[in-house]
C-alpha positions in Angstrom: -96.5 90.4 72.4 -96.1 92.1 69.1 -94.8 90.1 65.4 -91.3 91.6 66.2 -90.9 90.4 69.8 -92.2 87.1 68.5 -89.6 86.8 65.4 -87.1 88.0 68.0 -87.5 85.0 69.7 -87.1 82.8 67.1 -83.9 85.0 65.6 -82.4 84.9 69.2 -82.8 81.0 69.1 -81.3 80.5 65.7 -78.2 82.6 66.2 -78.0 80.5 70.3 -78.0 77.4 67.9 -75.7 78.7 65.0 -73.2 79.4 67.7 -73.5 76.0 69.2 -72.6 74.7 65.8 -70.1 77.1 65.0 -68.7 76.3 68.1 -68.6 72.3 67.9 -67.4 72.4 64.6 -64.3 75.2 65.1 -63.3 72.8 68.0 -63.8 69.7 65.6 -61.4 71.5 62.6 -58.8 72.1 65.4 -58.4 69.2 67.5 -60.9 66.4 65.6 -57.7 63.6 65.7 -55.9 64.9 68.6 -59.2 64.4 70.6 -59.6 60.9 69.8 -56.1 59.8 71.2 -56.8 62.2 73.7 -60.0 60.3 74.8 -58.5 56.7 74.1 -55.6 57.4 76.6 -57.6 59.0 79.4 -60.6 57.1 79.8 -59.8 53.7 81.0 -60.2 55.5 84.3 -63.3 56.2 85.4 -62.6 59.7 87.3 -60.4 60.5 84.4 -63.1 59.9 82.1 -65.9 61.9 83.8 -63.5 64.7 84.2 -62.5 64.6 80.2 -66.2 63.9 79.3 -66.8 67.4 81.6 -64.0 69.2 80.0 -65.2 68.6 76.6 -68.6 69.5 76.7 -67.9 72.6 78.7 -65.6 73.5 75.5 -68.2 73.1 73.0 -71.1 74.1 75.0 -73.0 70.4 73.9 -73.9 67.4 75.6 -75.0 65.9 72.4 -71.9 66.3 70.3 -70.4 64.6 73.0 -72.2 61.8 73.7 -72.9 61.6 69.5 -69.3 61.4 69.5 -68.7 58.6 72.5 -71.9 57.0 70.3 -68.8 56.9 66.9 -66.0 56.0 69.0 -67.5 52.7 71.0 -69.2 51.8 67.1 -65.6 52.3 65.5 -64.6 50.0 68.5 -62.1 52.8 69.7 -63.3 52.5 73.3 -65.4 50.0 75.1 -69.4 50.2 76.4 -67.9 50.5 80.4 -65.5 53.1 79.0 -68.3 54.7 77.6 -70.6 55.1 80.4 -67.6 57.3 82.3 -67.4 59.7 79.2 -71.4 60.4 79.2 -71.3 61.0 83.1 -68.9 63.7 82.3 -70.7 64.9 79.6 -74.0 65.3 82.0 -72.1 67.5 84.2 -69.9 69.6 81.9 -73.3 70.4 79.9 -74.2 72.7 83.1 -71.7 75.3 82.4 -73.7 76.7 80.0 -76.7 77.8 82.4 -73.8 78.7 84.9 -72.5 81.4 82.4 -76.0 82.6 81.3 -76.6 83.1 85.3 -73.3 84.6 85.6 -74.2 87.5 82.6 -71.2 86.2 80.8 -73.2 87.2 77.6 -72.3 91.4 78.5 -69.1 90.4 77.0 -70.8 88.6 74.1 -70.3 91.2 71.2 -66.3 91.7 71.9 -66.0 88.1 71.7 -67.6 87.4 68.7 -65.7 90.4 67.2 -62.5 88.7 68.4 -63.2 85.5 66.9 -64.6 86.8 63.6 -61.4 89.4 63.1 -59.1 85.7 63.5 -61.2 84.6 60.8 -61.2 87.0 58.9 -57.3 88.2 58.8 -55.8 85.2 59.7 -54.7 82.9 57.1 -53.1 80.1 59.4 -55.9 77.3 59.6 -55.5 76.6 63.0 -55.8 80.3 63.8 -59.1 80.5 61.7 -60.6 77.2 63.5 -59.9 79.5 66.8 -61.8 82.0 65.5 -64.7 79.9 64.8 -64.6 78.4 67.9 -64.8 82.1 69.7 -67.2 83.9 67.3 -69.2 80.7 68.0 -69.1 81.5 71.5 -69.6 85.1 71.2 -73.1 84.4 68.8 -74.6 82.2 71.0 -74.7 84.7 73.8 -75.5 87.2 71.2 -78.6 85.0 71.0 -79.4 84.6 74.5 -79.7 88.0 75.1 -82.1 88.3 71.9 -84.3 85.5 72.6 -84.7 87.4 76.4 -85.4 90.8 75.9 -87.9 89.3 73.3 -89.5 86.8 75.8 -90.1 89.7 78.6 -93.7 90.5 77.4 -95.0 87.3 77.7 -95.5 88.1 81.5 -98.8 89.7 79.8 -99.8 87.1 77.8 -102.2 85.4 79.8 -102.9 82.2 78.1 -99.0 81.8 78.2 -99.3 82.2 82.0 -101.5 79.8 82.5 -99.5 77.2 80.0 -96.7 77.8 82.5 -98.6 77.9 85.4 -99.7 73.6 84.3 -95.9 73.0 84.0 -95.9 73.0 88.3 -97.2 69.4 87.7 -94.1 67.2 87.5 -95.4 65.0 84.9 -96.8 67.9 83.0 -93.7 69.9 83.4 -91.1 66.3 82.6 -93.0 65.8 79.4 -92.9 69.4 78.4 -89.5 70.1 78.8 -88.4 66.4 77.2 -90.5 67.1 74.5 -89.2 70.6 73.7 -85.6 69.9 74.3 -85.8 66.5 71.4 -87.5 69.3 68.7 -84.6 71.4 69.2 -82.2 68.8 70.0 -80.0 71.0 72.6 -80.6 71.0 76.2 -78.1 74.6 76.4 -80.8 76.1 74.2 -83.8 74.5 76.0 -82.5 75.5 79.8 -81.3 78.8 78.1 -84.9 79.4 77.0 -86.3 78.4 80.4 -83.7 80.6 82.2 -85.0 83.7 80.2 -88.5 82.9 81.3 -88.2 82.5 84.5 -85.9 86.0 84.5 -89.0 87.5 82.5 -91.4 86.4 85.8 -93.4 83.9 83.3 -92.6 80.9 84.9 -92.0 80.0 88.6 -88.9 78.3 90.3 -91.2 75.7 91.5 -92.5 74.8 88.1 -89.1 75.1 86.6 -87.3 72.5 88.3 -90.0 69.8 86.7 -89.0 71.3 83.3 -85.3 71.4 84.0 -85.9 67.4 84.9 -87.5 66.8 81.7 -84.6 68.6 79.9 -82.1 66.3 80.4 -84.2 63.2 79.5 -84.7 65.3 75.7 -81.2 66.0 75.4 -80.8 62.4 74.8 -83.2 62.0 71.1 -79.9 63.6 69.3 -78.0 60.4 71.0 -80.8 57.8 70.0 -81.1 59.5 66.7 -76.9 58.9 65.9 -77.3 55.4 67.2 -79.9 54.6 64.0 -77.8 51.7 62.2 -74.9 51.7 64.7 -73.4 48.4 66.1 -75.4 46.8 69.7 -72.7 48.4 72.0 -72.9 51.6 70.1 -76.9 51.5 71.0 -76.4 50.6 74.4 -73.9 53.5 75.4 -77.1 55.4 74.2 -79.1 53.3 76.5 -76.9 54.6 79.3 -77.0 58.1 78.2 -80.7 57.6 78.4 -80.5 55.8 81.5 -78.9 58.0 83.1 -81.0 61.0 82.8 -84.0 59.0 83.6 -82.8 58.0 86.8 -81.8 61.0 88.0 -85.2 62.5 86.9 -87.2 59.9 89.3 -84.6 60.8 92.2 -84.6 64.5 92.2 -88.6 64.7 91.5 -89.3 62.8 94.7 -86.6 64.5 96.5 -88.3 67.9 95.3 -91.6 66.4 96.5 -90.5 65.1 99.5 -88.2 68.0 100.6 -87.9 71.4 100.6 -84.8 71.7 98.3 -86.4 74.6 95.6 -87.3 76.5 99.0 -83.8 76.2 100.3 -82.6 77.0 96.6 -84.6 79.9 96.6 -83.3 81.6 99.9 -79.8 81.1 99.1 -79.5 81.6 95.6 -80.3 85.3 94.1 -82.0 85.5 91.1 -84.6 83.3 88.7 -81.4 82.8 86.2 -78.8 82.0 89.4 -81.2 79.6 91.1 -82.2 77.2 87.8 -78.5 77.4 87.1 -77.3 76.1 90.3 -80.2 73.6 90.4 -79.1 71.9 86.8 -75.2 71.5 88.3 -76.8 70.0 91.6 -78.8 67.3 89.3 -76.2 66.5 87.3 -73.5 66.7 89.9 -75.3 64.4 92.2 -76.7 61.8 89.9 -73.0 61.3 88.8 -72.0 60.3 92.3 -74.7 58.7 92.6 -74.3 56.5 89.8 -70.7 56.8 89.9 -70.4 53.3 91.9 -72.8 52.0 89.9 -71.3 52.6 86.1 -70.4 48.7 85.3 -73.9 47.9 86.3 -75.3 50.0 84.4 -73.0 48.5 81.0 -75.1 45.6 82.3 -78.2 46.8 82.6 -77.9 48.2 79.0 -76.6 44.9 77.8 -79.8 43.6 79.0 -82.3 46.0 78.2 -80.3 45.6 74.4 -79.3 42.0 74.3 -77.0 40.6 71.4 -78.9 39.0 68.6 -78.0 37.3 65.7 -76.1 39.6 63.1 -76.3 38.9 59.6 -72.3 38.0 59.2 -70.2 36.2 56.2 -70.2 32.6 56.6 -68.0 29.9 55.0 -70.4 29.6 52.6 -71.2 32.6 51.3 -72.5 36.2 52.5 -76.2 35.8 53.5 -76.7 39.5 53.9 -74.8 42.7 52.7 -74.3 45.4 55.2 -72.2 48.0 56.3 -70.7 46.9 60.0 -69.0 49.6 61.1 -70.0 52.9 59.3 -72.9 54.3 60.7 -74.9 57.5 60.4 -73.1 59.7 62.2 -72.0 61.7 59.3 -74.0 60.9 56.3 -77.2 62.7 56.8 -75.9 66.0 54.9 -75.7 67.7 58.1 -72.4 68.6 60.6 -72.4 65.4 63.2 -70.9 67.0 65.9 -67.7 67.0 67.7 -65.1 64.1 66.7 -66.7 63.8 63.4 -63.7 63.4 61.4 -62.0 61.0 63.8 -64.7 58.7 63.9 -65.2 58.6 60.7 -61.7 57.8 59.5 -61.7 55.1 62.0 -65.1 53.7 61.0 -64.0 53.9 57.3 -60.1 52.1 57.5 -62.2 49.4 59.7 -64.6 48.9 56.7 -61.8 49.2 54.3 -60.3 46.5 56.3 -62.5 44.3 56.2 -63.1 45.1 52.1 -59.9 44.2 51.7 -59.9 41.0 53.3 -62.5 40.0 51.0 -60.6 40.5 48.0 -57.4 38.6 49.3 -59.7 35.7 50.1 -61.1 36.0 46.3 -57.4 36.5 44.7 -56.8 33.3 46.7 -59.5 31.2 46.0 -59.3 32.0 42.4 -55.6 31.3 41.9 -56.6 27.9 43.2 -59.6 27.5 41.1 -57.5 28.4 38.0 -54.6 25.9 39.1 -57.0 22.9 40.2 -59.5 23.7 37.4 -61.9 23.4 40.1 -65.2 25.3 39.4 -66.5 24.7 42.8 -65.2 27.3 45.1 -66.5 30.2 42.2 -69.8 30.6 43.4 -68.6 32.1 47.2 -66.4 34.0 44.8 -68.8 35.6 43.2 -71.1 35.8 46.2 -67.5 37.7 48.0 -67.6 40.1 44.5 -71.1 41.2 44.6 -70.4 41.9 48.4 -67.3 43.7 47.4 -69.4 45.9 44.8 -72.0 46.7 47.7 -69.3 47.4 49.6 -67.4 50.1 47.6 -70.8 51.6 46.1 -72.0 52.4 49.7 -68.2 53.7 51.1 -68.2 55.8 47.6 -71.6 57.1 49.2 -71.1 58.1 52.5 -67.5 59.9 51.5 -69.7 62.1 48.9 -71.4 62.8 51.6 -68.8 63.5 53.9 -66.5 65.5 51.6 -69.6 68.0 51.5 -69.7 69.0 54.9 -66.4 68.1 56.0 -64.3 71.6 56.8 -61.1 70.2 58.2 -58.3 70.6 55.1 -56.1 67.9 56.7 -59.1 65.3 56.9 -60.5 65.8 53.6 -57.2 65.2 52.4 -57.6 61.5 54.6 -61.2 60.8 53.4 -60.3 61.5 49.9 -57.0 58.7 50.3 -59.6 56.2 51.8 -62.4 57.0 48.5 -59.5 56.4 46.3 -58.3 52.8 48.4 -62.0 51.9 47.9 -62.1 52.5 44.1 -58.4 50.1 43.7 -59.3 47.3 46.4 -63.2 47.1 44.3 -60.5 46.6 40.9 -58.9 44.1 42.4 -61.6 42.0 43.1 -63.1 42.5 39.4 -59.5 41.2 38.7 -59.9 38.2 40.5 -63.5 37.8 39.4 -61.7 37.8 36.1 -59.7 34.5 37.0 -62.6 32.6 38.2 -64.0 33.2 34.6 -61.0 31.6 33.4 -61.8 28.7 35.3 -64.6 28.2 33.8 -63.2 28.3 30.8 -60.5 26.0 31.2 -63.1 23.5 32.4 -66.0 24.0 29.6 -63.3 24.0 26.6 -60.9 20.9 28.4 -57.5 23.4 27.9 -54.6 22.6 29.6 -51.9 24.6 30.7 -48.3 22.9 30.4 -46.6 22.1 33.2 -44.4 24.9 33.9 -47.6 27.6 32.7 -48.7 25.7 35.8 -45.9 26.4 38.3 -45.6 30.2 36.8 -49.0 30.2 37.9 -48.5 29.4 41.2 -45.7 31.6 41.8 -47.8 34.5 41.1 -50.6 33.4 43.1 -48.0 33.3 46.0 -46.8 36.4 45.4 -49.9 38.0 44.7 -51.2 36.8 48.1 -47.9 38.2 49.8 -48.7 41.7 48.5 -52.6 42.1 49.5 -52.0 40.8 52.6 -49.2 42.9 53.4 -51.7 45.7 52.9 -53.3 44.2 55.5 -50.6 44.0 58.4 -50.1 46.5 61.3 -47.4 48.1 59.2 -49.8 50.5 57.2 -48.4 53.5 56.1 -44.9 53.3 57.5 -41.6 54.1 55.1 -40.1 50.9 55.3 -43.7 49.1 54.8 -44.4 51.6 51.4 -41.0 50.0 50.4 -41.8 46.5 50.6 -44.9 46.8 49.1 -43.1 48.6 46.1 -40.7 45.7 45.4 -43.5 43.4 45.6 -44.9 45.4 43.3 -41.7 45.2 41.1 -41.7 41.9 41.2 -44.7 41.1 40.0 -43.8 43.2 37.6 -40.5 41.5 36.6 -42.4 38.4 36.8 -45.4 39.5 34.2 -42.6 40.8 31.5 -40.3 36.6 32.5 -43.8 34.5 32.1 -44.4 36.5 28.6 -41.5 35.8 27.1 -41.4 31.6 28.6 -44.6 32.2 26.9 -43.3 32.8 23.7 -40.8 30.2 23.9 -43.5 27.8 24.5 -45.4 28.8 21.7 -42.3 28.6 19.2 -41.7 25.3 20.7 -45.6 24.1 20.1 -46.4 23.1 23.3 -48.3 25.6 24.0 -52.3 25.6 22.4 -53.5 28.6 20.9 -56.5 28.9 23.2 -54.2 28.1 26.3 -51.9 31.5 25.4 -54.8 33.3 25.2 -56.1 32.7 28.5 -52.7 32.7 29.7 -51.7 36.1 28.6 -55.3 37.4 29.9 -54.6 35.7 33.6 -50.7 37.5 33.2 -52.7 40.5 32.7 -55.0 40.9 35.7 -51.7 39.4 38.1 -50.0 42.5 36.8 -53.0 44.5 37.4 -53.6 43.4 41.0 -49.9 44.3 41.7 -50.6 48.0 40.0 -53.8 48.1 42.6 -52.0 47.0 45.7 -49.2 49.2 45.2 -51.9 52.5 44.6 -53.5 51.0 47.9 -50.3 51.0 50.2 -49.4 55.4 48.2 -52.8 56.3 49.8 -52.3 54.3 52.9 -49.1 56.3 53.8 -50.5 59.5 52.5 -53.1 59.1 55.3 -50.8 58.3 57.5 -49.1 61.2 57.0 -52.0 63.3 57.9 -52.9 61.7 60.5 -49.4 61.8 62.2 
């Protein structure tokens, strides 16, 4: 085997895998949202699950995007661990079709595909048009690829210590490990049972070894699962668990059904062709560990729950936040490279859940400073500040993972939804400095003995009350909706209205005398950030129905 035959492997392999990716991320672009209501209206049944789980991965020729993408959903709480396990069954047996089509010589029409898809690309302006053509010119360079990587692989029939590498894999725990091992490097059991396809067409590897590595493959396909699962919530590990699960057990069945019986024999005299005969022995794997799991799926919920049991989270507490974290965005997205299939919609999800709970913290702190201020209570200012630096953590690491995001993310309509949620993050961090900014004046109040008059008192209440009113209506159901926008905009108003009435009572109390100098001060500050916090909360609820909008 010459230098060329040898890069032509390794070109043949890159473009299989750049039009895996191309694929996955065309089908992403077109359908990222639409798939996600899709998926959370069909898989509460668990035939209607396996058969959408098949239906997807067929489309974007990857097991991994979609079990990455069950992996985002169950962390974004979207679906459930049991709905889970239904969605990766599919995905086991919809990942088959891509040996089928390799068997099937699909790839002859390769270069006309790929032409089609690029000319959509190309002359068509219309995104959803161009995210067609990615999808197809995907399709087309992959099998491009194949063809490469086998017309390169043919002289290693000659290459003796190859022959004898692949003569080892006949031993099933040899030929498990290889093909796991192989198939996690190049995360993508299409590629790896691609590869294994050509060799076995090329005469450098027998059936009867092949099977062994076929087993092995399915077990590797799962390291792009465990490696998504890396800071994901427990149920979001455990649907990997199954994933993994899965694979395992149908690599013990079928290798002591292989040993036991003649089934590569029986393959062998019925099925023509190397190519044909791995093909039809990946769909029989699949197909029958899925029924034979099938009764079986809540059990093995269970036995993940077990193997992964719930532990003690580091959560808020009454009394303060005892560790900062992120609980529902996880590293799907953020590590600079495409995450697969669903990207954008679990993402969106994961981040309005963290922005939720953002929020909440700064309603709690506009809260329990009002009160502070009112009761001139100095007590309840250190969870406050506990809640701010939280806050701060909060929007520094959202701020991070959007750069991120916005880098790789090539759906127009979802940038424009990840760049409403970066600029929520930036107004719901200001309105916590705001209410940091009233627990100062607590302290104040208390280490210089001011007073505020009676009626500063019950002006300051009414704009705690409605200050309250208007961050926690960003927080209802509502979100986005017309009529929603316009209550938030005449809360906004009247805070407003209210800032411009307490100013000039203000005055009149001054002119009157009964009113200290260093009380105005502090009171015009405080009138200040209330009118601020309503500017915030009104940006907040402009972004909210801008997202909305996209998302309908």
């Amino acid at each position: 085997m010459d230098v060329l035959e040898f890069l032509g492997v390794f070109g043949g392999l890159a473009l299989f895998l750049h039009g895996m990716q191309m694929m996955s991320s065309g089908l992403e672009a077109a359908a990222g949202n639409r798939m996600k209501s899709f998926l959370e209206r069909l898989t509460a049944n668990r035939f209607m699950g396996i058969l959408v789980g098949a239906l997807i991965t067929a489309a974007v020729q990857s097991s991994s995007a979609t079990t990455v993408m069950v992996v985002g959903f169950v962390n974004a709480g979207i679906m459930n661990l049991n709905q889970a396990v239904w969605l990766i069954m599919g995905a086991n047996v919809g990942k088959t079709t891509t040996g089928l089509l390799i068997a099937l010589d699909v790839g002859a029409l390769a270069p006309l595909v790929a032409f089609a898809g690029v000319s959509m690309m190309v002359f068509f302006k219309k995104p959803s048009f161009q995210h067609v053509g990615q999808l197809l010119a995907g399709l087309g360079i992959l099998f491009i690829g194949m063809d490469m990587m086998s017309a390169a692989m043919e002289p290693l029939r000659e290459v003796p210590a190859f022959v004898n590498l692949m003569v080892t894999l006949s031993n099933p725990i040899l030929g498990i490990a290889f093909g796991a091992i192989f198939t996690a490097l190049i995360q993508s059991s299409a590629a790896s049972v691609g590869i294994l396809q050509t060799l076995a067409a090329a005469g450098v590897v027998e059936f009867s070894g092949a099977v062994y590595v076929l087993f092995g493959q399915n077990i590797g396909t799962c390291i792009t699962a465990v490696l998504a699962s890396f800071g994901t919530s427990r149920d979001a590990k455990r649907a990997t668990c199954v994933h993994l699960l899965f694979n395992v057990i149908g690599t013990v069945f079928f290798t002591i059904i292989v040993m036991i019986f003649p089934l590569t024999e029986l393959i062998e005299t019925t099925v023509p062709g190397p190519m044909a005969q791995i093909a039809v022995m990946h769909i029989i794997f699949n197909l029958a560990t899925t029924l034979l799991l099938l009764p079986f799926g809540d059990y093995l919920a269970k036995l993940a729950s077990r193997i992964l049991p719930d532990t003690e989270p580091p959560v808020p507490d009454q009394e303060g936040e005892r560790d900062m974290r992120l609980a529902y965005l996880a590293p799907v997205a953020a590590g600079g490279k495409d995450g697969g299939l669903g990207l954008s919609a679990i993402v969106v999800d994961q981040l309005r859940n963290e922005l939720h709970r953002m929020l909440e913290m700064a309603r709690q702190n506009v809260d329990a400073s009002f009160k502070a201020v009112l009761d001139k209570d100095i007590v309840p200012l250190e969870r406050v500040e506990k809640r701010e630096l939280y806050i701060d953590f909060l929007n520094r690491e959202i701020s991070r993972y959007i750069s991120r995001l916005i880098t790789i993310e090539t759906n127009e309509r979802d940038s424009k939804i990840v760049s409403c949620l970066f600029s929520i993050s930036g107004n719901i961090e200001r309105i916590g400095d705001h209410a940091d900014n009233l627990a100062g004046y607590t302290r104040m109040l208390v280490d210089e003995d001011i007073v505020f008059s009676d009626r500063a008192r019950e002006e300051v209440r009414q704009m705690r009350d409605v200050a309250i009113r208007a961050v926690s209506a960003l927080l209802s159901g509502e979100g986005g909706r017309q009529h929603w926008l316009t209550q938030i905009a005449q809360l906004e108003q009247k805070i407003d209205d209210m800032t411009t009435n307490f100013r000039r009572d203000q005055l009149v109390r001054m002119r009157d005398g009964t009113c200290s100098d260093a009380a105005c001060i502090l009171y015009s500050e405080l009138l200040t950030d209330f009118e601020r916090i309503g500017d915030h909360v009104l940006n907040i609820a402009q972004e909210l129905a801008k997202a909305h909008t996209d998302l309908s």
